[in-house]
C-alpha positions as CSV (number, residue, x, y, z in Angstrom):
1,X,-4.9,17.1,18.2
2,X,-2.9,16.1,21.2
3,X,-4.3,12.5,21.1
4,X,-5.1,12.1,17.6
5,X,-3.1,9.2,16.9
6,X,-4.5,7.1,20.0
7,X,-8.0,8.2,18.9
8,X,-7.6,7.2,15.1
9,X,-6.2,3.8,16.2
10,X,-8.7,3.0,18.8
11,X,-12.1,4.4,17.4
12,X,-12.8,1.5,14.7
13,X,-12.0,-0.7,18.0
14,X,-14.6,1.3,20.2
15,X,-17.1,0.6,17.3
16,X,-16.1,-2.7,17.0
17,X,-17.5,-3.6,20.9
18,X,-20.3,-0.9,20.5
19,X,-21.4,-3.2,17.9
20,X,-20.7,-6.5,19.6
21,X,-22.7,-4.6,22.8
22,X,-25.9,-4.4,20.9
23,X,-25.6,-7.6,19.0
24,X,-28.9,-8.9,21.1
25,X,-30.6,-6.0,19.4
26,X,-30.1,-8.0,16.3
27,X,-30.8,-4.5,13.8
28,X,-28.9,-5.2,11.1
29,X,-29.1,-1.6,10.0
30,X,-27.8,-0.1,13.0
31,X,-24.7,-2.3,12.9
32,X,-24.0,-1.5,9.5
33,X,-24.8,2.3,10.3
34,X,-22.2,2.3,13.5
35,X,-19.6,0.6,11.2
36,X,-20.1,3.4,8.4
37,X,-20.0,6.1,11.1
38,X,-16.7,4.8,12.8
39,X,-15.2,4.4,9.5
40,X,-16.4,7.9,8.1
41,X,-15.0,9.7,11.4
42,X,-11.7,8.2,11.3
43,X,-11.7,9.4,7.3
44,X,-12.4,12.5,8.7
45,X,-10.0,12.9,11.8
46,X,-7.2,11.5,9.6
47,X,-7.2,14.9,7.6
48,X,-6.9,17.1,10.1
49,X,-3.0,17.3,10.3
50,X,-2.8,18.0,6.6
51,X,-4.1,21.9,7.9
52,X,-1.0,21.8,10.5
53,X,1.9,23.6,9.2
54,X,4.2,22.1,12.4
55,X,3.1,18.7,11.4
56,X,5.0,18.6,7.9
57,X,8.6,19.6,9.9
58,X,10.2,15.9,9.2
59,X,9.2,15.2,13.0
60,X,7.4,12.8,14.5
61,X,4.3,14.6,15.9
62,X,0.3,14.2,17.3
63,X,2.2,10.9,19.4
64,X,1.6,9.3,23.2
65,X,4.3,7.8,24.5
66,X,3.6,6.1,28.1
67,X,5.6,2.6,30.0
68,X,3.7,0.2,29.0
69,X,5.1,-2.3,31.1
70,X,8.4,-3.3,32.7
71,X,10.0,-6.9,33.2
72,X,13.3,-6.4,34.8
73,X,15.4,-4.7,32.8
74,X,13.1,-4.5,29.8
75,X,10.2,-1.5,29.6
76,X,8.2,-1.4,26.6
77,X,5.9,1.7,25.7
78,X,3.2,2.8,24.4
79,X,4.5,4.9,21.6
80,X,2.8,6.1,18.9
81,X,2.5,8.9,16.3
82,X,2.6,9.9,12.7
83,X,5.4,11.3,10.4
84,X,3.4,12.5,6.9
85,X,4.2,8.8,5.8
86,X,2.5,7.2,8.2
87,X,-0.3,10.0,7.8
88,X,-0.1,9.1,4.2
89,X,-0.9,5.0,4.7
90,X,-3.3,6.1,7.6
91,X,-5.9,8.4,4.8
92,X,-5.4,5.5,2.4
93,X,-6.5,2.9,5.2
94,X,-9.5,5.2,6.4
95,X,-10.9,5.9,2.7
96,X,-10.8,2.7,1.9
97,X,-12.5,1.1,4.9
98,X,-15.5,3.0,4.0
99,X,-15.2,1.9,0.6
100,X,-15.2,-1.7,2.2
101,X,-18.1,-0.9,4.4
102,X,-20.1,0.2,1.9
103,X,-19.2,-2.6,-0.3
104,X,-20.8,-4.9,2.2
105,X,-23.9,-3.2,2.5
106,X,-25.8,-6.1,0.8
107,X,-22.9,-8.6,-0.2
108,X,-22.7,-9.6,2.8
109,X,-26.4,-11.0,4.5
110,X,-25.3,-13.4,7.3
111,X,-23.4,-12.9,10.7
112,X,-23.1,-9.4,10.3
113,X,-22.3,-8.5,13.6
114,X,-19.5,-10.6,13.7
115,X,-18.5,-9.7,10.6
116,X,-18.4,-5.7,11.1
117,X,-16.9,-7.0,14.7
118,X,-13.8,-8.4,12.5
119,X,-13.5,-5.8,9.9
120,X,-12.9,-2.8,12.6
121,X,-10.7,-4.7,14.6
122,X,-8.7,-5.5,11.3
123,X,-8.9,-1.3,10.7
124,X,-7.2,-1.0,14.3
125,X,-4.3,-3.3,13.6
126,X,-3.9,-1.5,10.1
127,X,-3.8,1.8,12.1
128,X,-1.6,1.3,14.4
129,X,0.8,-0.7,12.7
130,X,1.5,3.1,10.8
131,X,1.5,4.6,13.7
132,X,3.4,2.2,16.4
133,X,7.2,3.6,16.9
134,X,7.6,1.4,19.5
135,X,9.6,-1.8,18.0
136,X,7.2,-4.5,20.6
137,X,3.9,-2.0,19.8
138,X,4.9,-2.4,15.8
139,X,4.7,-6.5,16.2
140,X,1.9,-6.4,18.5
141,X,-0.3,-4.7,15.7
142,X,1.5,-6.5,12.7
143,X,-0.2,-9.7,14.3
144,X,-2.8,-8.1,15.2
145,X,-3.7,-7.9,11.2
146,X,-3.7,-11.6,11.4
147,X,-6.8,-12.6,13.3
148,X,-9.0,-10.2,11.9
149,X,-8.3,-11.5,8.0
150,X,-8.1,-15.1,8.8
151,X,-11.9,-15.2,10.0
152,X,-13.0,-12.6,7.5
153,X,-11.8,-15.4,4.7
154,X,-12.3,-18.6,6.6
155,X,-16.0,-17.6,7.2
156,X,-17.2,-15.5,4.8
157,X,-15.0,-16.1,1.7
158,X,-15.9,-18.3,-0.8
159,X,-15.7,-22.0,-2.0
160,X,-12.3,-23.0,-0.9
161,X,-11.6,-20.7,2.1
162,X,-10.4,-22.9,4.4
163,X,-7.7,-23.8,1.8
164,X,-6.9,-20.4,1.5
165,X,-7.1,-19.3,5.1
166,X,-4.6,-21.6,6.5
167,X,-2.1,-20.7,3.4
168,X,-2.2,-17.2,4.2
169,X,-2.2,-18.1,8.3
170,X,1.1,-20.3,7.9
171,X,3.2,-17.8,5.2
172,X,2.4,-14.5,7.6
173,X,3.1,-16.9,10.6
174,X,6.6,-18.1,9.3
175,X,7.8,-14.7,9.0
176,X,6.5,-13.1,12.2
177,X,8.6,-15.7,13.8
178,X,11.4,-14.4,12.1
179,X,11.0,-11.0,12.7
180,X,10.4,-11.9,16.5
181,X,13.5,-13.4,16.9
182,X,15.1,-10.2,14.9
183,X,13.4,-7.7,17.4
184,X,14.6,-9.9,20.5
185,X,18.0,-9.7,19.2
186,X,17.9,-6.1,18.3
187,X,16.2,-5.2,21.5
188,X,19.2,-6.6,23.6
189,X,21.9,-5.1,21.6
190,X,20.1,-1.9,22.3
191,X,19.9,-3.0,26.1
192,X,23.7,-3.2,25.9
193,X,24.4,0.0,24.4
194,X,22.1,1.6,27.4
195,X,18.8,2.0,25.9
196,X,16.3,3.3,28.1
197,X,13.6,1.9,26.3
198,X,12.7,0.3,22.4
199,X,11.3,3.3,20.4
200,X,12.0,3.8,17.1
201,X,13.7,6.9,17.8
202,X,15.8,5.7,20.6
203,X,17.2,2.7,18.1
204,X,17.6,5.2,15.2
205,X,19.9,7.4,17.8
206,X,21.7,4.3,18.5
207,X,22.4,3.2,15.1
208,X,22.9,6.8,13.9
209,X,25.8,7.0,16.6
210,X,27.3,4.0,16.1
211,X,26.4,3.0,20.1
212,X,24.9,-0.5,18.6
213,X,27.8,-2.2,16.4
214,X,26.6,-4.8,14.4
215,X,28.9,-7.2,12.8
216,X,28.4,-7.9,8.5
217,X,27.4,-11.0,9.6
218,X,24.7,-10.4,12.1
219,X,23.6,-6.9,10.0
220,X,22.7,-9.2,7.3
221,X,20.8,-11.6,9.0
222,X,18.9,-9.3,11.1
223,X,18.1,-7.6,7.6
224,X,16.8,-11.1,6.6
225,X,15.0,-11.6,9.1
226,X,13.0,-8.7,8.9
227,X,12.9,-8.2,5.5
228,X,11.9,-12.0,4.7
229,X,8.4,-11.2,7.1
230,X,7.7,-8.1,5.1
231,X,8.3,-9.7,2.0
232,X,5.5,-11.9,2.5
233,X,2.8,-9.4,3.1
234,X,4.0,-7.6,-0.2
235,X,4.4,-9.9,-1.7
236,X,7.4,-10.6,-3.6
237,X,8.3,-13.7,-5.7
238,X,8.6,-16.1,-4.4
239,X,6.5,-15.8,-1.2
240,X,3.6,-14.9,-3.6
241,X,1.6,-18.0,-3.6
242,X,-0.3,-16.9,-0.6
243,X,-1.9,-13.7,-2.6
244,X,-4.1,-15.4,-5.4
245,X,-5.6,-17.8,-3.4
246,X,-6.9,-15.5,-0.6
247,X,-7.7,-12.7,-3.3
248,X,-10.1,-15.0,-4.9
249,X,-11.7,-16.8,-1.5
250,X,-12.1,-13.4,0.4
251,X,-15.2,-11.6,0.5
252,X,-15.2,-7.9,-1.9
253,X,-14.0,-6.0,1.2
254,X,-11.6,-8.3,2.3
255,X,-10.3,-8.4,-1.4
256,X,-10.0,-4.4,-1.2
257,X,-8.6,-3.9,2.1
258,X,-5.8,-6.8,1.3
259,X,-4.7,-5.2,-1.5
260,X,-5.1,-1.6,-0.5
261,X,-3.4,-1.6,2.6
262,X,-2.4,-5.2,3.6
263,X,0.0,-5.1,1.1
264,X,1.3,-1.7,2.1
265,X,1.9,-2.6,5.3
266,X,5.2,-5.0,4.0
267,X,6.6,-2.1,2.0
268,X,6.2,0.1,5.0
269,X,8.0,-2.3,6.7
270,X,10.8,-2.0,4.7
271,X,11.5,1.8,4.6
272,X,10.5,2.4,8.4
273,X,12.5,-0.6,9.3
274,X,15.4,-2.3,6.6
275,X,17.0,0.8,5.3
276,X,17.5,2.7,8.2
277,X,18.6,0.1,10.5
278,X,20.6,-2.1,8.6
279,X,21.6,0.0,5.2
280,X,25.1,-1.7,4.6
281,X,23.4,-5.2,4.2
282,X,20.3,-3.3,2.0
283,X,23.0,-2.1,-0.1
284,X,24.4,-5.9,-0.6
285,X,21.7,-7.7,-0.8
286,X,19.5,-5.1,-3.3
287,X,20.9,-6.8,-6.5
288,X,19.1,-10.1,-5.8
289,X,15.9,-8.1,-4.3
290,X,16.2,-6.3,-7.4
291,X,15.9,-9.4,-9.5
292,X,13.4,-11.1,-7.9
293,X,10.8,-7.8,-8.1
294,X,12.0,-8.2,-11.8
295,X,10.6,-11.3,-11.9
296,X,7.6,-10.5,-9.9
297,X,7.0,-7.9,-12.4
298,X,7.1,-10.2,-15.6
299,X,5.6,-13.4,-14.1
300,X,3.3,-11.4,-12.2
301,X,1.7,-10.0,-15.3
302,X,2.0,-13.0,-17.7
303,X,0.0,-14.8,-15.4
304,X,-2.7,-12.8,-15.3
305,X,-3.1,-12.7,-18.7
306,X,-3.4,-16.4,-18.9
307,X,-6.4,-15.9,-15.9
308,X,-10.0,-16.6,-16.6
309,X,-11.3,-15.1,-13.1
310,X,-11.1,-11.5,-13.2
311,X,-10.0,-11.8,-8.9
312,X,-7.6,-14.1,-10.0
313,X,-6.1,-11.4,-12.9
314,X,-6.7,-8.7,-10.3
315,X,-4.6,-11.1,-8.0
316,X,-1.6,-11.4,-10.0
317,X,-1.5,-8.0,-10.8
318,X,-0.8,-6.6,-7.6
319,X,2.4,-9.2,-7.6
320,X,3.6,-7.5,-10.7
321,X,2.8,-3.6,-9.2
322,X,4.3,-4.4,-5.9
323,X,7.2,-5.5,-7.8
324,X,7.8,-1.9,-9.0
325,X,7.1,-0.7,-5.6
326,X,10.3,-3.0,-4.1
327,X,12.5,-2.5,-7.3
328,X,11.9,1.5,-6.5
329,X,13.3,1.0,-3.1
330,X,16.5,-0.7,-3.3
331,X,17.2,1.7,-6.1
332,X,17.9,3.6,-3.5
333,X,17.3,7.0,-5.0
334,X,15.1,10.0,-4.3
335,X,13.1,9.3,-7.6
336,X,12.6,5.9,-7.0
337,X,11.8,5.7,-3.1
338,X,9.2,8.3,-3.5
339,X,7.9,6.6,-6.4
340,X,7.5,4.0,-4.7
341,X,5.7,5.2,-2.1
342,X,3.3,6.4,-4.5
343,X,2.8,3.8,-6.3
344,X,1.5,1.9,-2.8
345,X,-1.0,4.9,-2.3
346,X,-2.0,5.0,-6.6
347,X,-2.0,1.2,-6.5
348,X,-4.2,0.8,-3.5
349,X,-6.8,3.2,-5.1
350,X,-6.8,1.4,-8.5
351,X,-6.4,-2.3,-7.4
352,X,-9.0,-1.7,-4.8
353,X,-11.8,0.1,-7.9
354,X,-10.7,-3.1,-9.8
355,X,-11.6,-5.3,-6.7
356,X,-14.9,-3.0,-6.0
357,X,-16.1,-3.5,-9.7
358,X,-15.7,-7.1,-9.9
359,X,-17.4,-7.3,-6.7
360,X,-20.4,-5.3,-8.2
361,X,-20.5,-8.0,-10.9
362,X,-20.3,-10.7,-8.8
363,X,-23.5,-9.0,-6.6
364,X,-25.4,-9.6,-9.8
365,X,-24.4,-12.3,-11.2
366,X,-22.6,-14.9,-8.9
367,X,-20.0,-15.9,-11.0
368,X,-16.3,-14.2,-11.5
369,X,-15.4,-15.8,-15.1
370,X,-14.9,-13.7,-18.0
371,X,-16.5,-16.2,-20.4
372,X,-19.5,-15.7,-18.8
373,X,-19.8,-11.9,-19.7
374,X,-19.5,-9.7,-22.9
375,X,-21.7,-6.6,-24.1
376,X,-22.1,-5.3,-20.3
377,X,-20.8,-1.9,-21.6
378,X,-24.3,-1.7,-23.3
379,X,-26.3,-2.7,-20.6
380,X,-24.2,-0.9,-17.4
381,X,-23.0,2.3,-19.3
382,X,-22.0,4.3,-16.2
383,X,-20.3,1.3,-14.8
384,X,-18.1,0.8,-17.7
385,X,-17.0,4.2,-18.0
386,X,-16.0,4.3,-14.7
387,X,-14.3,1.1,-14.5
388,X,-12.9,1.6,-17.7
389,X,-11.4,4.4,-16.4
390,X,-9.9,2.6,-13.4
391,X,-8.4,-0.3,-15.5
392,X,-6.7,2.5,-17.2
393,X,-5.3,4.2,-13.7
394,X,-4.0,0.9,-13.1
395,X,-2.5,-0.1,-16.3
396,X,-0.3,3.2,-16.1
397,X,-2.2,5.9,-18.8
398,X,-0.3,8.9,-18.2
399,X,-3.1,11.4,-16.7
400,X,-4.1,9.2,-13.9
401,X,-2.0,7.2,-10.7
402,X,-0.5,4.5,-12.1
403,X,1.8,6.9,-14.2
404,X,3.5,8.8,-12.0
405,X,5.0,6.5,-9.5
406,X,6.0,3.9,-12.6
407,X,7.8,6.5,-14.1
408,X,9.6,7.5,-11.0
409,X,10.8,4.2,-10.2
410,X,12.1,3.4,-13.8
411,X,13.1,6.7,-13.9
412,X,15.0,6.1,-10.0
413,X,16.0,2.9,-11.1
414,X,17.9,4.4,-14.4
415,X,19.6,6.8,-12.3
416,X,21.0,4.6,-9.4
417,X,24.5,4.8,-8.7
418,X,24.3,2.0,-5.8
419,X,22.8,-0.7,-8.3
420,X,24.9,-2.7,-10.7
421,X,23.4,-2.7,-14.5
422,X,20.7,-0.7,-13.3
423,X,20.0,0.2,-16.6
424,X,19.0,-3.8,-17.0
425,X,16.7,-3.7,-14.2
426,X,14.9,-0.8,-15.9
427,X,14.6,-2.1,-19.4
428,X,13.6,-5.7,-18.0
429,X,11.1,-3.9,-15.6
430,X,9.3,-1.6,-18.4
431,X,8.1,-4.7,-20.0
432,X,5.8,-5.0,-17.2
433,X,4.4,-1.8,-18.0
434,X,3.7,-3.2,-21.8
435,X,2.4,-6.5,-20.5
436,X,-0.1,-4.9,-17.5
437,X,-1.9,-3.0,-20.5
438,X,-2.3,-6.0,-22.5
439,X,-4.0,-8.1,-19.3
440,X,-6.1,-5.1,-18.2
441,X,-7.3,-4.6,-22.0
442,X,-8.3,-8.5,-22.4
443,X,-10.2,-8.3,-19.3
444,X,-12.1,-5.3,-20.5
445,X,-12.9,-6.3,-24.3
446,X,-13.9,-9.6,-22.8
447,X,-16.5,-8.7,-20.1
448,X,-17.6,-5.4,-21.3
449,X,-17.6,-5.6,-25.4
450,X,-19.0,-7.1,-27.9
451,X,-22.6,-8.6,-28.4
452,X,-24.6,-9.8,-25.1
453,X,-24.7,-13.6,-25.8
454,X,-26.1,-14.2,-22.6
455,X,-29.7,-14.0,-21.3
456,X,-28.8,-13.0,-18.0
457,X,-26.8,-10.3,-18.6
458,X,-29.5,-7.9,-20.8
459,X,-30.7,-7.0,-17.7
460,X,-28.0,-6.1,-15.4
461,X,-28.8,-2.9,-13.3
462,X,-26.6,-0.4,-13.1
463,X,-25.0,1.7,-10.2
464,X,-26.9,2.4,-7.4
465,X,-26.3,5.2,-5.4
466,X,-24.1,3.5,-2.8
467,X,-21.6,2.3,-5.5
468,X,-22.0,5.0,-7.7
469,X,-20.4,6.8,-4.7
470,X,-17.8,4.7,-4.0
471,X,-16.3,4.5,-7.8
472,X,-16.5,8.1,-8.6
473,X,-14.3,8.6,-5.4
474,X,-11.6,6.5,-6.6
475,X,-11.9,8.1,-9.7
476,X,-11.6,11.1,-8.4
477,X,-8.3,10.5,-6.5
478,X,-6.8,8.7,-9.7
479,X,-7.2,11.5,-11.3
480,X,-6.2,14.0,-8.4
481,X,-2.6,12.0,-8.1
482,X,-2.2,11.8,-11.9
483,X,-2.8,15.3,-12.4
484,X,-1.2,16.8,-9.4
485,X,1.1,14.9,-7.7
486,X,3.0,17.6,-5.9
487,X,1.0,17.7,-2.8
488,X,1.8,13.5,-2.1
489,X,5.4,13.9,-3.3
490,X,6.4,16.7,-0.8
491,X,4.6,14.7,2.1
492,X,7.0,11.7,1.4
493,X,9.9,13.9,0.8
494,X,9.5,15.6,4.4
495,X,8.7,12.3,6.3
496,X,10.6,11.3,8.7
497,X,10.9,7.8,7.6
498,X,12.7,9.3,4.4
499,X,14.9,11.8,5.8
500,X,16.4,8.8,8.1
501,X,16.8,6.6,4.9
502,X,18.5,9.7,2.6
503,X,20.4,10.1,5.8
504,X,22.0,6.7,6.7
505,X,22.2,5.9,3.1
506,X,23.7,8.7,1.7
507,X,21.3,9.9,-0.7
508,X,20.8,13.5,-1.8
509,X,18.8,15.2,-4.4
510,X,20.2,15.0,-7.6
511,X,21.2,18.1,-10.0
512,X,19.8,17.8,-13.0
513,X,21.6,19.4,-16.0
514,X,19.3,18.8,-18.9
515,X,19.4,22.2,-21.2
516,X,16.8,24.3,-19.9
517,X,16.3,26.6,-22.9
518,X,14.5,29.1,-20.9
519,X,17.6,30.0,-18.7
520,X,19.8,29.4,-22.3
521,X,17.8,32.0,-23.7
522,X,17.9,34.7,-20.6
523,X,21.8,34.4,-20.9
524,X,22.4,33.9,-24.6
525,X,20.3,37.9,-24.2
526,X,21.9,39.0,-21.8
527,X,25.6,38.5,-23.4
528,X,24.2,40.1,-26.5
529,X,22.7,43.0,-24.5
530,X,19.6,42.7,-26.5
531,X,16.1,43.1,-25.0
532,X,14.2,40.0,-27.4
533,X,15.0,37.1,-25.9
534,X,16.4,33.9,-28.2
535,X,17.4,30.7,-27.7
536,X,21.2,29.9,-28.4
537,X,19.9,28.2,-31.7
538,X,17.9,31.1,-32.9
539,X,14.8,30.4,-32.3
């Protein structure tokens, strides 16, 4: 356990040379097998801390923290480790890279060591840009991401890839820039203030203590700056534009891994990062943040349901669900930032069974248009159900994922005392809700009912095994975090990540005092001295 953290980063690396190491070999099978088997053990390692008590104290814990290197009076480290957020974003990265592995099995037929080559190195950035609480180590990895995705597109995506490739390239680019010059600047201020080094817990003492003094002026463009790079990889309107073209280009993996955990990775940014650090410029500047994940949440889900490619509808959705996911943070309440957070684990799960199912489509029948389906609900009867099922998840059915963080961030949103006419932003926001069903329902009547008009598809197969497998075990945690939330919800409440934001914000638990009619009833007895037990109203 001592060196988990190392080991979960490194491992899909390892696998990733092991592969490119027996590439002369050229068994296809055996590359395919190594990349399963990588994937599958980091799944696995990943859940070992849940059965640590000590691991859930609000601590940073299972970290390595050596000098990386020293120039003059700079020294960087290797630091990493994992709070239960990060261990969070870590399981959701792991389960779905096996989903994507296994999603390639026969989608993808050419280059496939290179291709497996990319795919774990991508898993290694995503890893340890959770796990990195060293501020350098953080943007090493955050670039990292880069490389991998833009060959995964540019060589195995589809028509217009190139297009799509350099788009995503020059939006991720223009913000890394910015938050490079915001980490230089930050690292010197923490120089002056006698820093011995740029961890995330040596800044967080500095800034808790006051030793780094920030004027408004620099606080809110340092906030900017880093909030402007993470708002790209969310992404929120309008630095959108990237997401629908590389959703549609990539390859089925590449489609499931952006939207699972790509995503993620800009919303992470913001709680490890914005809040803590700079929370008097979060505060000002979360009305306009709060407008534009309004309109990410309207325009997001309008356009989808003007979309004739299901990737494309899939596309825009996640614009309009990572709207709520923003809006929920810069309500800055409990409700809403752990709604939030669970809406990035719920929506990864359902927009990534939306990605997989389209993908399955596309396997058989090359083409992504609605028009060119209808009826397949009476030709691939397990696949409907389950996907069905999914589309639901992700259109918000209470029961399943998409619910419960919704509701907390309308809910969180409601309740905000640090937002102006939050009540606005919550009314405007629940249309999204309304409108998600209505583009999730088009695509479903459209591609799954009504009469089979074409020849092709009266003989679609169904599931195979492999992606029989990988639906049911989406379907499984949709369910599992619909149901029973409690075990995700404590997680985020004990993070570290959260207890720094409830601290340097200033938000508590609230006290709710709705009539509990339980307690009304033991004390409307009790008064009366009477052994049956009413309610003050008689009942």
């Amino acid at each position: 356990m001592e060196h988990l953290t190392t080991i979960l980063i490194f491992l899909p690396a390892a696998a990733a040379l092991l592969i490119l190491l027996l590439a002369k070999t050229k068994n296809d099978a055996l590359t395919k097998g190594i990349a399963l088997a990588a994937t599958a053990l980091s799944t696995l390692l990943s859940l070992a801390p849940l059965y640590s008590r000590e691991f859930f104290s609000g601590a940073i814990s299972l970290g390595d923290s050596v000098e990386w290197f020293s120039l003059g009076p700079i020294t960087l480290t290797y630091t990493v480790g994992m709070d239960s957020l990060s261990l969070l974003m870590v399981i959701l990265t792991n389960g779905l890279m096996v989903i994507a592995v296994l999603a390639s099995w026969t989608a993808i037929t050419k280059r496939l060591t290179e291709y497996y080559f990319f795919l774990l190195l991508l898993h290694t950035g995503m890893v340890g840009t959770f796990c990195a609480f060293d501020i350098f180590l953080f943007y090493v990895f955050w670039e990292l991401m880069l490389i991998p995705m833009f060959f995964l597109i540019g060589v195995w995506g589809s028509t217009n890839r190139l297009y799509a490739t350099i788009k995503f390239v020059l939006y991720t680019l223009a913000g890394s820039v910015l938050m490079l010059v915001a980490v230089l600047f930050l690292c010197f201020k923490a120089q002056a203030a006698g820093a011995a080094n740029f961890t995330y817990q040596e800044l967080i003492q500095l800034f808790s203590t006051g030793a780094i003094q920030l004027t408004a002026g620099q606080e809110s463009l340092m906030f900017l700056a880093f909030f402007v790079a993470f708002a790209i990889k969310v992404p929120l309107f309008p630095f959108h534009t990237w997401l629908p073209d590389a959703h549609t280009e990539a390859p089925t993996a590449g489609s499931i891994i952006l939207a699972g955990v790509l995503l993620k990775t800009g919303a992470y940014g913001i709680l490890r990062f914005c809040l803590p650090f700079f929370p008097h410029a979060a505060v000002a500047w979360a009305p306009v943040i709060c407008w534009l994940s309004v309109i990410a949440i309207i325009y997001g889900a309008a356009t989808a349901i003007a979309q004739q490619d299901m990737k494309r509808l899939v596309a825009y959705s996640s614009v309009s669900h990572m709207g709520f996911v923003t809006l929920g943070i810069f309500a800055f309440t409990l409700e809403g930032l752990s709604g939030s957070v669970l809406q990035m684990i719920g929506h990864g799960i359902s927009t990534g069974g939306l990605f997989l199912g389209v993908g399955i489509l596309y396997e058989r029948r090359h083409t992504r248009l609605m028009a060119d389906y209808g009826g397949v609900a009476g030709v691939m009867k397990v696949f409907c159900v389950l996907m069905v099922i999914i589309v639901l998840a992700s259109a918000g059915l209470p029961g399943l994922n998409g619910f419960v963080g919704e509701f907390l961030i309308l809910a969180g949103t409601f309740l905000s005392d640090k937002l102006p006419n939050a009540w606005l932003f919550t009314a405007l926001a629940a249309t999204g809700v309304v409108l998600g069903a209505v583009y999730l329902l088009i695509m479903v009547q459209r591609v799954f009912f009504g009469p089979v008009t074409i020849e092709e598809n009266k003989s679609l197969p169904d599931l195979n095994p492999r992606e029989l497998f990988c639906m049911c075990a989406l379907v499984a945690m949709a369910f599992w975090i619909g149901l029973y939330p409690k075990p995700f919800l404590s997680m985020i409440e004990r993070s570290y990540a959260m207890k720094n934001i409830e601290s340097r914000l200033g938000i508590e638990p609230r006290e709710y005092t709705a009539v509990d009619y339980t307690s009304a009833a033991v004390s409307h007895a009790a008064d009366a001295g009477e052994e049956t037990l009413h309610a003050p109203d008689g009942h």
